[in-house]
MIDOSE-1310 file (N, C-alpha, C; in nm, 2 decimals, decimal comma, always signed):
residues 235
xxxx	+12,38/+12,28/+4,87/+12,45/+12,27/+4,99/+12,40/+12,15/+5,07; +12,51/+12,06/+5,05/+12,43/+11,92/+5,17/+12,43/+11,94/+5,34; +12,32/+11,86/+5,38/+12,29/+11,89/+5,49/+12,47/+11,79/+5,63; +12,46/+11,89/+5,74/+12,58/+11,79/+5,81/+12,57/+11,65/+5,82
xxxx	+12,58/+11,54/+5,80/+12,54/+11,38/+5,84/+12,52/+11,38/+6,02; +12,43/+11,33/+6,06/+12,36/+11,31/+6,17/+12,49/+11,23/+6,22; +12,50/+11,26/+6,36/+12,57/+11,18/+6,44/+12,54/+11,09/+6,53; +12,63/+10,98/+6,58/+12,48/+10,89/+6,69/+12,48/+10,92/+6,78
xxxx	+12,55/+11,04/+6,82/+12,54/+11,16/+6,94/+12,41/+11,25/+6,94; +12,35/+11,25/+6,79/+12,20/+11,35/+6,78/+12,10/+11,28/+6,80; +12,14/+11,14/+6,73/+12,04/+11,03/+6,74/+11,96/+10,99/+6,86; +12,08/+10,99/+6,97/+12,01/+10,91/+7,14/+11,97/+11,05/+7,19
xxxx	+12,03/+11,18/+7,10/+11,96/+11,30/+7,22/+11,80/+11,26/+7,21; +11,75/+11,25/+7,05/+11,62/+11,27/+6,98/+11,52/+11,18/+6,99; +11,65/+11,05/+7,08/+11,51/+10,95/+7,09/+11,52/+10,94/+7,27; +11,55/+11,06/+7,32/+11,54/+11,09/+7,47/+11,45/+11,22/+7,47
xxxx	+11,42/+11,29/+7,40/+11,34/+11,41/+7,40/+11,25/+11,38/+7,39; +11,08/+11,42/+7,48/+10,96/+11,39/+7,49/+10,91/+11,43/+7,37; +10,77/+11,35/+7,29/+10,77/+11,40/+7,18/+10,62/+11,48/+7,21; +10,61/+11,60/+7,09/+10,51/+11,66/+7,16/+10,35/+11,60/+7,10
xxxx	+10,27/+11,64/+7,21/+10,14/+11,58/+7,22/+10,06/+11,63/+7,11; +9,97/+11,62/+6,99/+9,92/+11,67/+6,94/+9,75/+11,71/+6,98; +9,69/+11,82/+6,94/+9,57/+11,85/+6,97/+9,44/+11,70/+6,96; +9,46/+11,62/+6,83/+9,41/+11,57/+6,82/+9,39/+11,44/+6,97
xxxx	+9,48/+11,42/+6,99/+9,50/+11,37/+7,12/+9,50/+11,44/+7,26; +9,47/+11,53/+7,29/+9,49/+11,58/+7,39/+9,30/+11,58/+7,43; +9,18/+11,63/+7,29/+9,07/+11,62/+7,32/+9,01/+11,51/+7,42; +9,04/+11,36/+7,40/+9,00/+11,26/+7,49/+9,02/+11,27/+7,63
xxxx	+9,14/+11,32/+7,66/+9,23/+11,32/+7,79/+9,13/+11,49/+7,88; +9,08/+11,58/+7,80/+9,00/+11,69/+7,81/+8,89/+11,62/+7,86; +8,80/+11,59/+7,77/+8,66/+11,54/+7,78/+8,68/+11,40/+7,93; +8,76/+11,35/+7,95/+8,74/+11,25/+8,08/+8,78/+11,38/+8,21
xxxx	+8,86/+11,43/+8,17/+8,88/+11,47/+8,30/+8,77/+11,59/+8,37; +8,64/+11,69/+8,22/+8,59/+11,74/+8,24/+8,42/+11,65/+8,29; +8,44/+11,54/+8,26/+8,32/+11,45/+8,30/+8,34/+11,44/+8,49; +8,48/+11,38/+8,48/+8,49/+11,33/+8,62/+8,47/+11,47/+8,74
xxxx	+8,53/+11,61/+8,69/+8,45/+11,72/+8,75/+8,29/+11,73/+8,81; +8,22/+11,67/+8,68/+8,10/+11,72/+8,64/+8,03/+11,59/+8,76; +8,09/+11,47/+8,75/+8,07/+11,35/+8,81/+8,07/+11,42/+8,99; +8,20/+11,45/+9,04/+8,18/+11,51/+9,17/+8,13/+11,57/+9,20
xxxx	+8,08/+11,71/+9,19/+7,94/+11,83/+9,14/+7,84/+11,75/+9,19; +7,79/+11,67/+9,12/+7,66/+11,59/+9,12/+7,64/+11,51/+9,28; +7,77/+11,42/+9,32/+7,82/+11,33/+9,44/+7,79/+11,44/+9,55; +7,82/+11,55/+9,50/+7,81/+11,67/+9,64/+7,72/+11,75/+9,66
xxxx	+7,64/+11,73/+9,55/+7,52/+11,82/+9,54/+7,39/+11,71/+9,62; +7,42/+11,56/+9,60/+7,36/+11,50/+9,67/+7,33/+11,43/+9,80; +7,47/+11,51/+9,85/+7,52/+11,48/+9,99/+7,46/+11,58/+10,06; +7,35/+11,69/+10,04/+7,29/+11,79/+10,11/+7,11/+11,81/+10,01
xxxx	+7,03/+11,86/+10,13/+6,90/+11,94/+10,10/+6,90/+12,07/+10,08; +7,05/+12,10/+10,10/+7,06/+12,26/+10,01/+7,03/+12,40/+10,16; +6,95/+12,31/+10,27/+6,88/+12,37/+10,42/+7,04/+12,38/+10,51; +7,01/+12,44/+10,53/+7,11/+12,50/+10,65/+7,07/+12,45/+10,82
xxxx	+7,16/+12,38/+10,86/+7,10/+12,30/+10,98/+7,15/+12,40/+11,10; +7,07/+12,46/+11,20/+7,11/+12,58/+11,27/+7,05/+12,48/+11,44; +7,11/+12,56/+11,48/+7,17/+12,52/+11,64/+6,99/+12,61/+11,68; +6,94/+12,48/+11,79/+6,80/+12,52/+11,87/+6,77/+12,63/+11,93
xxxx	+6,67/+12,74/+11,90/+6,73/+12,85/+12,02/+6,74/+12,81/+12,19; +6,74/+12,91/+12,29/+6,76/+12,89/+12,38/+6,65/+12,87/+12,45; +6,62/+12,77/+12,52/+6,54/+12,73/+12,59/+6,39/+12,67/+12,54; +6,42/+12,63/+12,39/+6,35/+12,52/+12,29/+6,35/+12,42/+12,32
xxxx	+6,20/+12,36/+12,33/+6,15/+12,24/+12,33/+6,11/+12,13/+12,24; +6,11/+12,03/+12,26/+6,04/+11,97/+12,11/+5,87/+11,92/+12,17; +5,79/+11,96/+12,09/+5,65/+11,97/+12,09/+5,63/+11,80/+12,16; +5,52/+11,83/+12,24/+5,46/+11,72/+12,38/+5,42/+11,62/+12,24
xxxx	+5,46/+11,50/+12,31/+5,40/+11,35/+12,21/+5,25/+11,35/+12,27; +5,13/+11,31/+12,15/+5,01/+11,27/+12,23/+5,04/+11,09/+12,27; +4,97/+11,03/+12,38/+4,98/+10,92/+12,35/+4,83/+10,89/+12,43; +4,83/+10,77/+12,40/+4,68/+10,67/+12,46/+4,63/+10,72/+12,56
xxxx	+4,71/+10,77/+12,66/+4,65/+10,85/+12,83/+4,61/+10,96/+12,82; +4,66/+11,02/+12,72/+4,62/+11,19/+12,69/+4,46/+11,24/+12,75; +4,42/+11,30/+12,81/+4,30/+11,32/+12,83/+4,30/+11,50/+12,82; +4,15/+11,51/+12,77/+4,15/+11,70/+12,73/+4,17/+11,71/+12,89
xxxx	+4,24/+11,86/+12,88/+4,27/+11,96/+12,98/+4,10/+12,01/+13,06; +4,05/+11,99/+12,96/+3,87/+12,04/+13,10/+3,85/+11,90/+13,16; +3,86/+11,82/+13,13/+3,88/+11,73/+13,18/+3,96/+11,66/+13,31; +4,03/+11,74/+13,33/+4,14/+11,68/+13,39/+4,17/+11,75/+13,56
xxxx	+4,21/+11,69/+13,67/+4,20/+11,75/+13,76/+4,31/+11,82/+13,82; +4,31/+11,93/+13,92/+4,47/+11,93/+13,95/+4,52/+11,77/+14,09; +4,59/+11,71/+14,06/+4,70/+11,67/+14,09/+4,78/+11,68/+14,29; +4,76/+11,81/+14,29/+4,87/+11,87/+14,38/+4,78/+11,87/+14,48
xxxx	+4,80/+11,72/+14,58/+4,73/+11,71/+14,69/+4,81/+11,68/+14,82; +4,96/+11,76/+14,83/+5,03/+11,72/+14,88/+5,02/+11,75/+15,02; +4,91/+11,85/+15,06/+4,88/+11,93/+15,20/+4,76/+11,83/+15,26; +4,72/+11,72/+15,19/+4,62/+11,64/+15,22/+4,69/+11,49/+15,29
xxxx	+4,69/+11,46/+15,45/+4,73/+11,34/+15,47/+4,63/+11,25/+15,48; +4,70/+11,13/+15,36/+4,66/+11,01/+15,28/+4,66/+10,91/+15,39; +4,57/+10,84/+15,40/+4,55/+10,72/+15,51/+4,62/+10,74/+15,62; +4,52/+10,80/+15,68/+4,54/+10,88/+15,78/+4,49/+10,73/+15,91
xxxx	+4,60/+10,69/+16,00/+4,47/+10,60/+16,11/+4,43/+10,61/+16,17; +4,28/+10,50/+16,10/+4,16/+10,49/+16,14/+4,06/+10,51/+16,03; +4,07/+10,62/+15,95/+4,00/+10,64/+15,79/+4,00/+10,57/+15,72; +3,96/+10,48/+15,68/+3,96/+10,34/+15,62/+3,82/+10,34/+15,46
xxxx	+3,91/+10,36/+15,36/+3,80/+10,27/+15,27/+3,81/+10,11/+15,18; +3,72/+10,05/+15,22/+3,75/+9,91/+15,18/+3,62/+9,89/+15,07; +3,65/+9,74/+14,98/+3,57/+9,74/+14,89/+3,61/+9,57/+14,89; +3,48/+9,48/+14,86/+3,47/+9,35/+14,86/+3,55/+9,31/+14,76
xxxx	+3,62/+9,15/+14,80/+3,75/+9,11/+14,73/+3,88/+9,19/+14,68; +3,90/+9,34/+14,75/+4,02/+9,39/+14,73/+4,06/+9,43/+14,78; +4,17/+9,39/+14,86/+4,28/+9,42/+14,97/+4,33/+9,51/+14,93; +4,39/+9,61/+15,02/+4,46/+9,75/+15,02/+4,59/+9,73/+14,94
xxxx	+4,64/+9,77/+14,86/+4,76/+9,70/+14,75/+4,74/+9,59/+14,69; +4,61/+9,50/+14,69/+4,64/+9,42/+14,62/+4,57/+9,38/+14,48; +4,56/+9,28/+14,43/+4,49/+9,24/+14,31/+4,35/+9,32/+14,32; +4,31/+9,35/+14,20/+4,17/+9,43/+14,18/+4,10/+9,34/+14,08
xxxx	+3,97/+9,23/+14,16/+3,87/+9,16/+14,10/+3,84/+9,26/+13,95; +3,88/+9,13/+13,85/+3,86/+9,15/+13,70/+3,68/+9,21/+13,72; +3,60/+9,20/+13,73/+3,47/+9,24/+13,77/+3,49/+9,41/+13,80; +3,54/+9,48/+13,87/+3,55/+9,59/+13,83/+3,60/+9,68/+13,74
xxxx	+3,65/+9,60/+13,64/+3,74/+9,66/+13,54/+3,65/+9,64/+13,35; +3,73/+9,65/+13,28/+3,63/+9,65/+13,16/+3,68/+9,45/+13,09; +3,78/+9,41/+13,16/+3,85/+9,32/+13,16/+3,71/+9,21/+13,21; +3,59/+9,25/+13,27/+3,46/+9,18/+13,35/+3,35/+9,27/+13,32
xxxx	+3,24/+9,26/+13,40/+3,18/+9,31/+13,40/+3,14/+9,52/+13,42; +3,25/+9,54/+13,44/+3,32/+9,66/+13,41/+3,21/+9,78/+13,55; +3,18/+9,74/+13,67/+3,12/+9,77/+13,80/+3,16/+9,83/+13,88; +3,11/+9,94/+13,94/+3,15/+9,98/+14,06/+3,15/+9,92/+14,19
xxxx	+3,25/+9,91/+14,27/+3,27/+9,82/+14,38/+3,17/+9,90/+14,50; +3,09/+9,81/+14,54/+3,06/+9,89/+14,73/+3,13/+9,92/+14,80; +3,12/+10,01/+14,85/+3,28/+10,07/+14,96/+3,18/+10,06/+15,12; +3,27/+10,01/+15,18/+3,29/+10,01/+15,31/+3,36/+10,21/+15,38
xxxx	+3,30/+10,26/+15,43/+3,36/+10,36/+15,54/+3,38/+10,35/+15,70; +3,47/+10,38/+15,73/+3,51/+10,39/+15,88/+3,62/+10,48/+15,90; +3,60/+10,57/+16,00/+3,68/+10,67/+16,09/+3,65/+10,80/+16,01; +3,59/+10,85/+15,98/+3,57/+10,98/+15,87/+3,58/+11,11/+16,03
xxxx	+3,66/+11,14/+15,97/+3,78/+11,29/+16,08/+3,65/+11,34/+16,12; +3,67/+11,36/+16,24/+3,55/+11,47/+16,31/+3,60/+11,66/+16,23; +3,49/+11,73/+16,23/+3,51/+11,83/+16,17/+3,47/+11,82/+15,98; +3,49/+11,73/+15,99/+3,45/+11,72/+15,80/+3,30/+11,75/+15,75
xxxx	+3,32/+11,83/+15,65/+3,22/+11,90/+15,65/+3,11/+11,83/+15,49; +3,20/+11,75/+15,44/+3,17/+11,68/+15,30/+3,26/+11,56/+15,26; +3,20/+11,50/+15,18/+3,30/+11,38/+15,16/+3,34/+11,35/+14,98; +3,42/+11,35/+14,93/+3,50/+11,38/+14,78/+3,52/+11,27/+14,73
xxxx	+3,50/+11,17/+14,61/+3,54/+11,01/+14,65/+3,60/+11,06/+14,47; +3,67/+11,00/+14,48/+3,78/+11,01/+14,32/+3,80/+10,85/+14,28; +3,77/+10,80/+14,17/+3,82/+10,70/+14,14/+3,97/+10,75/+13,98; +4,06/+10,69/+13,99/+4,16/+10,71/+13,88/+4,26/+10,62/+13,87
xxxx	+4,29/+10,59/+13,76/+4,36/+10,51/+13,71/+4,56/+10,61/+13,68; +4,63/+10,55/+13,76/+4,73/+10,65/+13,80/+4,82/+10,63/+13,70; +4,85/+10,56/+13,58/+4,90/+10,57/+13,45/+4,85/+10,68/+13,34; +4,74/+10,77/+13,43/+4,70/+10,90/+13,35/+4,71/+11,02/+13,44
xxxx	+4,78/+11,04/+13,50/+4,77/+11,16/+13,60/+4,69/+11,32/+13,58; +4,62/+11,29/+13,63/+4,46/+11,39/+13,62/+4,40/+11,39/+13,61; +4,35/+11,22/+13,52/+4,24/+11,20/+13,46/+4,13/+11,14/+13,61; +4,04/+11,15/+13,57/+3,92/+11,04/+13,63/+3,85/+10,99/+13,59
xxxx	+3,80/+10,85/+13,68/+3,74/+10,73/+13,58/+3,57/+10,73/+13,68; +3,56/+10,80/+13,80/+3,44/+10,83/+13,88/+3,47/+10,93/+13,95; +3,36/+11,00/+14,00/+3,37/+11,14/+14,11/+3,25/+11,15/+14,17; +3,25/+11,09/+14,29/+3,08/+11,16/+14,35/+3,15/+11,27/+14,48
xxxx	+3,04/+11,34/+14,45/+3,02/+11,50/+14,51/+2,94/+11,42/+14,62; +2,93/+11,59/+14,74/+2,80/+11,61/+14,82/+2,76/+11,45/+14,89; +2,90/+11,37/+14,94/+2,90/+11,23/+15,03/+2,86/+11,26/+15,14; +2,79/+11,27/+15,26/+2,74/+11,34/+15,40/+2,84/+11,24/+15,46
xxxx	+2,92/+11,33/+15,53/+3,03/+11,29/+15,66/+2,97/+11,16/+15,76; +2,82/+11,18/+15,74/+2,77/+11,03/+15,82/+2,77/+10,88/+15,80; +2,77/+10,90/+15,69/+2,76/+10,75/+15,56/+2,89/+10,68/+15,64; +2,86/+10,51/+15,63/+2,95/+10,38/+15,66/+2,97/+10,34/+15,52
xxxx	+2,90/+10,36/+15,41/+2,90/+10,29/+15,28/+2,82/+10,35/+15,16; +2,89/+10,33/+15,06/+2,88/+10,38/+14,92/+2,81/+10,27/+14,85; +2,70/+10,27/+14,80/+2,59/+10,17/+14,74/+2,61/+10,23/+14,59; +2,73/+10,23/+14,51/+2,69/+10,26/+14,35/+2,55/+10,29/+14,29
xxxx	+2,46/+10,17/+14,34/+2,36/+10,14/+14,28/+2,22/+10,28/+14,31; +2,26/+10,32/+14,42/+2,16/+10,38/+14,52/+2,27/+10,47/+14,62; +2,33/+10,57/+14,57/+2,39/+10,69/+14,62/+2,34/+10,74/+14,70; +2,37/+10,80/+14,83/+2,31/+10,94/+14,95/+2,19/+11,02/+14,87
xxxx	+2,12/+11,06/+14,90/+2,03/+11,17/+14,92/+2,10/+11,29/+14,88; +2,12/+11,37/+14,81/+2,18/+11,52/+14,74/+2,32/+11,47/+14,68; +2,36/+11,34/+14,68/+2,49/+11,29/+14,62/+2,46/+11,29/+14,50; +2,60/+11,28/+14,42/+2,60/+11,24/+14,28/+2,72/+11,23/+14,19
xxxx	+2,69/+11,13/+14,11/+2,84/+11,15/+14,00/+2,85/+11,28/+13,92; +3,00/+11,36/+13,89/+3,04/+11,44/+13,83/+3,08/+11,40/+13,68; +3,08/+11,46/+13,58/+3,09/+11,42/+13,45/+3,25/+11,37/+13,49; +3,31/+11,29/+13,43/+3,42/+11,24/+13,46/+3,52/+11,25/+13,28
xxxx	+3,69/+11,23/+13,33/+3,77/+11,22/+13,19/+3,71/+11,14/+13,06; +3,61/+11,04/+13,12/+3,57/+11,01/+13,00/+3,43/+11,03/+12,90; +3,39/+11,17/+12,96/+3,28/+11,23/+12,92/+3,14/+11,21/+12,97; +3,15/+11,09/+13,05/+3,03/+11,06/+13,11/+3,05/+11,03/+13,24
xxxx	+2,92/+11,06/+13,35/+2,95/+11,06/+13,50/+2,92/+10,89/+13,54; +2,93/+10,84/+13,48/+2,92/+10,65/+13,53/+3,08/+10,58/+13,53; +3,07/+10,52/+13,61/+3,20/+10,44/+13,62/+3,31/+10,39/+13,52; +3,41/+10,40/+13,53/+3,44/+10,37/+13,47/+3,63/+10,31/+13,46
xxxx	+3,58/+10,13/+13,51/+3,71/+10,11/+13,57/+3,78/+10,09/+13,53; +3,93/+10,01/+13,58/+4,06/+10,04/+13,50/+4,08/+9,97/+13,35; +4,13/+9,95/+13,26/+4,11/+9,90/+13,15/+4,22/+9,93/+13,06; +4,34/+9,82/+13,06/+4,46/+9,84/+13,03/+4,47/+9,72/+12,92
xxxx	+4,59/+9,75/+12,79/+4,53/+9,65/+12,70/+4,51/+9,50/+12,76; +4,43/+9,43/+12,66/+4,46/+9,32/+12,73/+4,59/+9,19/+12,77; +4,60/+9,12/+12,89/+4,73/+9,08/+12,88/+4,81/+9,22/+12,97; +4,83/+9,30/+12,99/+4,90/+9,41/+13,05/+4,78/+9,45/+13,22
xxxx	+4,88/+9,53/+13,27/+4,80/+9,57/+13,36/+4,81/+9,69/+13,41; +4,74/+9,73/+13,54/+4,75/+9,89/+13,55/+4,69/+9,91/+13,68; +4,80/+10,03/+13,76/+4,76/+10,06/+13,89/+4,63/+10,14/+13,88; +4,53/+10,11/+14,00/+4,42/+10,16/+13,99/+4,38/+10,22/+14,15
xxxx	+4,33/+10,35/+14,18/+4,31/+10,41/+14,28/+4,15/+10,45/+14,32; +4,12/+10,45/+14,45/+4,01/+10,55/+14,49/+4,06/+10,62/+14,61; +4,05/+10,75/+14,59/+4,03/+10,84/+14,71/+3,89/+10,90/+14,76; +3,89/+10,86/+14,91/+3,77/+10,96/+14,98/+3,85/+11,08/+15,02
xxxx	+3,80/+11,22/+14,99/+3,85/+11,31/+15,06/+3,79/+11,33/+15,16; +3,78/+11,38/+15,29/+3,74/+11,46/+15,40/+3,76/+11,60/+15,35; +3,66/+11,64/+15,33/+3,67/+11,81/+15,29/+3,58/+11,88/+15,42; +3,69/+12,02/+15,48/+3,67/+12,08/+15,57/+3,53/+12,22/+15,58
xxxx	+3,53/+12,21/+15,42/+3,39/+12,27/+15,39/+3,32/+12,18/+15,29; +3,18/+12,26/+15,29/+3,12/+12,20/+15,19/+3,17/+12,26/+15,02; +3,19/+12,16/+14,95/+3,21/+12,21/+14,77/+3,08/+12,28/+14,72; +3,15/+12,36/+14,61/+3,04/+12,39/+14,54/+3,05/+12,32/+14,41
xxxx	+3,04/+12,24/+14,43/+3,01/+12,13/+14,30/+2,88/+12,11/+14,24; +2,88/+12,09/+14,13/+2,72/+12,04/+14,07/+2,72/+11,94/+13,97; +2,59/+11,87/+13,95/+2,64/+11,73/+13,84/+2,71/+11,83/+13,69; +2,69/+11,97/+13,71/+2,73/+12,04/+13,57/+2,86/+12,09/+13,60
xxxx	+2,98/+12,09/+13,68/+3,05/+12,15/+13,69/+3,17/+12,08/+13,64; +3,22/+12,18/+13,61/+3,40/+12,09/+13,57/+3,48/+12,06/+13,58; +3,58/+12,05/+13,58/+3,70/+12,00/+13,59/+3,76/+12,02/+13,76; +3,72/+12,19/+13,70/+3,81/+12,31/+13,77/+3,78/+12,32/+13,93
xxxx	+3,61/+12,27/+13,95/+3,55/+12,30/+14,04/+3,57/+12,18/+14,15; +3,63/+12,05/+14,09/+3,65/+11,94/+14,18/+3,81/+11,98/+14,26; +3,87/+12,00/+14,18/+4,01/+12,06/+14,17/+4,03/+12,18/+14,29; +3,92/+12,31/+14,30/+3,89/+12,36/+14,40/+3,85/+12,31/+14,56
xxxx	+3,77/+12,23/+14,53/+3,73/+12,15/+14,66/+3,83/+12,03/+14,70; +3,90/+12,03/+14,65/+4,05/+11,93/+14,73/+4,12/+12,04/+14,79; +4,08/+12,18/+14,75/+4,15/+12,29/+14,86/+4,11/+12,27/+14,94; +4,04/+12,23/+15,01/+3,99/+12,23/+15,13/+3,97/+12,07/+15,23
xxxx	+4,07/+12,00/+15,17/+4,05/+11,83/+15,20/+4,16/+11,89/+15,34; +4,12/+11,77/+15,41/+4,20/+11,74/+15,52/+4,29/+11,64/+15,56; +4,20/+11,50/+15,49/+4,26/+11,40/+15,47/+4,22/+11,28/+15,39; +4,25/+11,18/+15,36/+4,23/+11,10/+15,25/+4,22/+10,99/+15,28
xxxx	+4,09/+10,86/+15,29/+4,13/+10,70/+15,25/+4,16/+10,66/+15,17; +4,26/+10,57/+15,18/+4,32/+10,56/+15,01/+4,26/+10,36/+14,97; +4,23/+10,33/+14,88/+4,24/+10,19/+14,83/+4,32/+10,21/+14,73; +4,40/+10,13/+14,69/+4,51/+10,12/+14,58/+4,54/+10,00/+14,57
xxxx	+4,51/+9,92/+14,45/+4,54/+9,84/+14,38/+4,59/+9,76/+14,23; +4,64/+9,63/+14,18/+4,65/+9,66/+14,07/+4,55/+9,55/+13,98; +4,55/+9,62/+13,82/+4,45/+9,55/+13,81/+4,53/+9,49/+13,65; +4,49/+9,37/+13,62/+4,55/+9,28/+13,52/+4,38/+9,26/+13,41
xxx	+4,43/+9,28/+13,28/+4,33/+9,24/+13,21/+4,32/+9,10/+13,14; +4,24/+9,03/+13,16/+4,26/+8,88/+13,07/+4,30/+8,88/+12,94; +4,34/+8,84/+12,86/+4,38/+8,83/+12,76/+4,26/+8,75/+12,64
């Protein structure tokens, strides 16, 4: 039985019908598209540490930076002398070559011979029962760089060399009770302070006491001479 003769009506169907894909071919087109899967997986597995990033709780801090002023807490004084009026007139402390705000002779600093200046006193409050002298460098708030105790209300002047009769330095922020003036790197500079307190009683301070005990005896200050100055280190 012969087959019907093809027409060229079957012919343009057959060469318009898609032809079908064989397995052997189909493997490559498998294998790329299962790589480029395997390829993203990886892209996104690297776009994370896998940690879950969660919201701070409530009222979280991020832990205190130490930096170069840091001074230990026994060390350090309170601060809060706000009931105390500061150059008060007539209370007057002066020190040779340094005007009240102004430049502070390299000589007292470590920038020189690194010395305690002689202080001048005048007008010390009637009623004062002790005298509190603080030296501090105010780019460390609390710390102290000198502290003499037990000043008698009578004294014109502070002789470093040769202190009052029952006076003395207190161990100070930097572990030892000797002076110790401002000293900012070199090339830079730094505000530098002394306070006399007028204290209304006598302190109970001793060359052994700490921090806590100078910090007490400003309870009881009435008023303050202030020298304040700034001090530049040579380079």
């Amino acid at each position: 039985m012969r087959r019907p003769r093809a027409t060229p009506t079957d012919a343009a169907n057959r060469a318009r019908a898609p032809r079908g894909a064989s397995p052997a071919r189909l493997r490559p087109v498998l294998f790329r598209a299962l790589a480029c899967v395997a390829l993203v997986t990886v892209i996104s597995a690297c776009g994370t540490s896998g940690r879950e990033l969660r919201d701070p709780a409530p009222g979280a801090t991020a832990p205190p930076r130490r930096t170069s002023s840091t001074v230990s807490a026994n060390n350090q004084i309170g601060t809060d002398d706000s009931s105390v009026v500061l150059r008060p007139t007539g209370f007057t402390l002066a020190a040779p070559g340094w005007a009240a705000d102004g430049v502070i002779p390299v000589g007292y600093g470590c920038g020189g011979a690194d010395l305690a200046p002689s202080l001048t006193i005048s007008g010390v409050p009637d009623g004062t029962a002790e005298l509190l002298l603080i030296a501090s460098d105010t780019s460390a708030p609390g710390s102290t760089r000198w502290v003499v105790a037990h000043l008698p209300p009578t004294i014109t002047a502070i002789d470093p060399g040769a202190l009052p009769a029952g006076s003395f330095a207190v161990t100070n922020s930097t572990g030892t009770p000797a002076w110790a003036g401002p000293c900012p790197q070199p090339g830079a500079s730094t505000s530098f302070q002394l306070r006399l307190y007028a204290l209304r009683t006598p302190s109970a301070i001793s060359d052994a006491s700490a921090a806590s005990a100078v910090t007490t005896a400003l309870t009881t200050a009435s008023s303050a001479a202030v020298l304040r100055g700034t001090y530049t280190r040579p380079l």
